[in-house]
Kinemage of the C-alpha trace (Angstrom):
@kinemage 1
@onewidth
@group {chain A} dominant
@subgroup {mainchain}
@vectorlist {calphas} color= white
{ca unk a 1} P 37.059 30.277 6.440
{ca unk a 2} L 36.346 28.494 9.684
{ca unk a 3} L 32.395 28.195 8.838
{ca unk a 4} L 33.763 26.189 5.807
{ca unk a 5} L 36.268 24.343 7.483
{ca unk a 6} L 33.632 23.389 10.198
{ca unk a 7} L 31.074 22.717 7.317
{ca unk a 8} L 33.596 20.146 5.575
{ca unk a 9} L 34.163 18.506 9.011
{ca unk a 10} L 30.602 17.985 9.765
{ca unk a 11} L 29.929 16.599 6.149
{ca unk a 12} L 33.385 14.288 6.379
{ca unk a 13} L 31.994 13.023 10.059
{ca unk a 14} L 28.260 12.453 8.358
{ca unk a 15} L 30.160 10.666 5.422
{ca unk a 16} L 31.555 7.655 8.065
{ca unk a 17} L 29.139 4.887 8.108
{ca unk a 18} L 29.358 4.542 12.156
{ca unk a 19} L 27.705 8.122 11.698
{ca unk a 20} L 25.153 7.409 8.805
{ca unk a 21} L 24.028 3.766 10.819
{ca unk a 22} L 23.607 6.257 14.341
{ca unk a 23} L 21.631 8.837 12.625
{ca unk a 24} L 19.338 7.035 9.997
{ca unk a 25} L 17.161 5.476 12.257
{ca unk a 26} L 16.516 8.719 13.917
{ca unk a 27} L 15.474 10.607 11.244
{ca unk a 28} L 13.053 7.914 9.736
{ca unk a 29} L 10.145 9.716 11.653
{ca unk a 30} L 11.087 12.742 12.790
{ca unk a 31} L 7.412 14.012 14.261
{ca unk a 32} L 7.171 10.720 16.220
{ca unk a 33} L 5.400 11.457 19.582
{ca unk a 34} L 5.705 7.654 20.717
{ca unk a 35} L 9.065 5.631 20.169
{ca unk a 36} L 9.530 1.979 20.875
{ca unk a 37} L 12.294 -0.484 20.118
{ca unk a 38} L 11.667 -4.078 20.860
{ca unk a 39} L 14.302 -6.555 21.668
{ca unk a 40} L 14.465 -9.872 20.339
{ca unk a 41} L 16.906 -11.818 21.246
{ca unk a 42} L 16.052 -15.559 21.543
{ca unk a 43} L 14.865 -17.842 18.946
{ca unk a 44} L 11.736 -18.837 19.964
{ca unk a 45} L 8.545 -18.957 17.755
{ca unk a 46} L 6.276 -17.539 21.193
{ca unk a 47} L 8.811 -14.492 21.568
{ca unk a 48} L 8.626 -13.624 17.604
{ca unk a 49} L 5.002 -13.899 18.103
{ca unk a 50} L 4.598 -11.631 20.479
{ca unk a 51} L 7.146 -8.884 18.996
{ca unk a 52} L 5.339 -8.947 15.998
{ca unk a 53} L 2.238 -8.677 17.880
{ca unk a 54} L 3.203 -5.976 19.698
{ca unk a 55} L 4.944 -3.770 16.612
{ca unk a 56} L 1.621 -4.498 14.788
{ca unk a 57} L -0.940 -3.364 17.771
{ca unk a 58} L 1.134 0.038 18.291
{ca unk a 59} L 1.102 0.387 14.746
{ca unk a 60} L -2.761 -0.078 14.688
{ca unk a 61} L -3.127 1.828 17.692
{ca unk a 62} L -1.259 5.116 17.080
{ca unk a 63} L -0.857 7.255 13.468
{ca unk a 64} L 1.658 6.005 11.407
{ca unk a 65} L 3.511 8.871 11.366
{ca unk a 66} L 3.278 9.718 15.231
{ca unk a 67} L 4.697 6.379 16.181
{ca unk a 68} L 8.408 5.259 15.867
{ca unk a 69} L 8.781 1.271 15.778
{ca unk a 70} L 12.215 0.036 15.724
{ca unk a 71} L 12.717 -4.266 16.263
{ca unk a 72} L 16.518 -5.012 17.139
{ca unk a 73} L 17.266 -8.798 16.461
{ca unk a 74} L 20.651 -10.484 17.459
{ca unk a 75} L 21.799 -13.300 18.741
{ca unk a 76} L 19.193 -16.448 18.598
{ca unk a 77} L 16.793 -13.461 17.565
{ca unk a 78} L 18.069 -13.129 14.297
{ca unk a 79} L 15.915 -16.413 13.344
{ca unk a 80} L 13.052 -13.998 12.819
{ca unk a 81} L 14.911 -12.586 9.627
{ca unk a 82} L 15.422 -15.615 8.161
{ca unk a 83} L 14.441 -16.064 4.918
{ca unk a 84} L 12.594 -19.697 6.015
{ca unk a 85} L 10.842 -18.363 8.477
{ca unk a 86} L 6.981 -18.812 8.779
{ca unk a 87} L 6.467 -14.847 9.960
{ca unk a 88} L 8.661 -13.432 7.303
{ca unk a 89} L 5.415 -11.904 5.613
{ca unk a 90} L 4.449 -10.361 8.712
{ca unk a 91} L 7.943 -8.610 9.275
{ca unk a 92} L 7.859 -7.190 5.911
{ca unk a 93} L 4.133 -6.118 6.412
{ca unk a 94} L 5.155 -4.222 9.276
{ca unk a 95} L 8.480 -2.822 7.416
{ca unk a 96} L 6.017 -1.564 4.960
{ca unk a 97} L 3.732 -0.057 6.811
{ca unk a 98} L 6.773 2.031 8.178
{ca unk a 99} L 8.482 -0.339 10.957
{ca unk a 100} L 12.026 -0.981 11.012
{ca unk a 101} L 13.581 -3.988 11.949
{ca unk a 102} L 17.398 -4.237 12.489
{ca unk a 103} L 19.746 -7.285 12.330
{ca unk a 104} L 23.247 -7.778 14.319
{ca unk a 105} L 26.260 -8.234 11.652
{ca unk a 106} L 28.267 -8.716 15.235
{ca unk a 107} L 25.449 -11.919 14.902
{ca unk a 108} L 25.784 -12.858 11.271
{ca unk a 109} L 29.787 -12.433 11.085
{ca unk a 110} L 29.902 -15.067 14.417
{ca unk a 111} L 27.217 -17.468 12.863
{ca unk a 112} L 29.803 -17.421 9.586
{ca unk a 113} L 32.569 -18.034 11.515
{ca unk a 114} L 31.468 -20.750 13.472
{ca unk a 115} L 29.607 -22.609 10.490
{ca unk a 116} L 31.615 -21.317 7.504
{ca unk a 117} L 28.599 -20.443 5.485
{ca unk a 118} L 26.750 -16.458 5.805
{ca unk a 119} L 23.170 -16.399 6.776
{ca unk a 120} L 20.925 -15.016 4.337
{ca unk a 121} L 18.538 -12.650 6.014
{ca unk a 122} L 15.187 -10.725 4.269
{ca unk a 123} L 15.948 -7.587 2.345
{ca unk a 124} L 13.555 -5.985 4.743
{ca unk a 125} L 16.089 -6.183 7.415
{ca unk a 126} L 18.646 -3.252 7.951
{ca unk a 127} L 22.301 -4.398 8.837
{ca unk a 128} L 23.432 -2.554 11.684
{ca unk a 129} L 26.998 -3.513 13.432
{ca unk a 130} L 25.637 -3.919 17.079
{ca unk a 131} L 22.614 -4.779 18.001
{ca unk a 132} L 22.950 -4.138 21.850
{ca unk a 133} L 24.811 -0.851 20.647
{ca unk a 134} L 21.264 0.177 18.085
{ca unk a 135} L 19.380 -0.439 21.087
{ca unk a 136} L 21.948 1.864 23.484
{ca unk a 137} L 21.637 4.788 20.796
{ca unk a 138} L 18.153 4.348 20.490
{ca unk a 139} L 16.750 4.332 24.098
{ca unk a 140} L 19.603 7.219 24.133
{ca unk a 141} L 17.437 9.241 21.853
{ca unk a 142} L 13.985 9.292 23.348
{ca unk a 143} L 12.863 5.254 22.382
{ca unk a 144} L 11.425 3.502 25.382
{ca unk a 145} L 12.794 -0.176 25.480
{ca unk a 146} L 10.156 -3.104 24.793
{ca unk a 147} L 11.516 -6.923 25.751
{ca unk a 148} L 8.285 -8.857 25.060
């Protein structure tokens, strides 16, 4: 009786999005030897540059499936996810070739707020609450952290 109780606990805990947004990323590439998030965080078209530059070189350099790429945008940063923007084809190059690149809702909801209208972002982004807080869990769980 307690291994089910337990067991229904575990799944209830696992059934909370806070939990499903804290444990997705880490099980996107499980037999990752190399792990990198990159912080963006200002809005200028250098700094995307070079984080896409980066992401695309360590995805060059290392196998696919030994290397763990994670971008976290917020703030000024999230201009990179913009659907207007002139390197949207190389974000969702690297999404498809097995990056991942985060967006701040803490960023989007304040944006809203402030101009009454929701950014869109790409598709290829993934929505997670807290940027700073994606980075936290992540450089808590073996990624090394990047600021280009």
């Amino acid at each position: 009786m307690r291994r089910v109780l337990f067991a229904a606990l575990g799944l209830a805990a696992l059934a909370t999005p806070l939990a499903r947004a804290q444990l997705a990323p880490l099980q996107d590439k499980p037999f990752a030897e190399h792990k990198v998030v990159l912080q963006l965080s200002d809005s200028d078209p250098k700094k995307q540059s070079l984080v896409i530059s980066v992401a695309n070189n360590l995805m060059k350099h290392y196998d696919p499936d030994k290397v763990a790429v994670e971008i976290v945008a917020f703030g000024p940063g999230i201009e990179l996810l913009r659907p207007d923007n002139p390197n949207r084809k190389l974000v969702e190059s690297l999404v498809a070739q097995g990056a991942r690149v985060d967006i701040c809702l803490n960023t989007v909801d304040t944006i809203e707020r402030d101009t009454g209208k929701r950014p869109d972002y790409i598709t290829a982004a993934t929505p997670v609450q807290v940027g700073v807080a994606q980075i936290l869990l992540l450089t808590e769980n073996g990624y090394t952290l990047v600021r280009p």
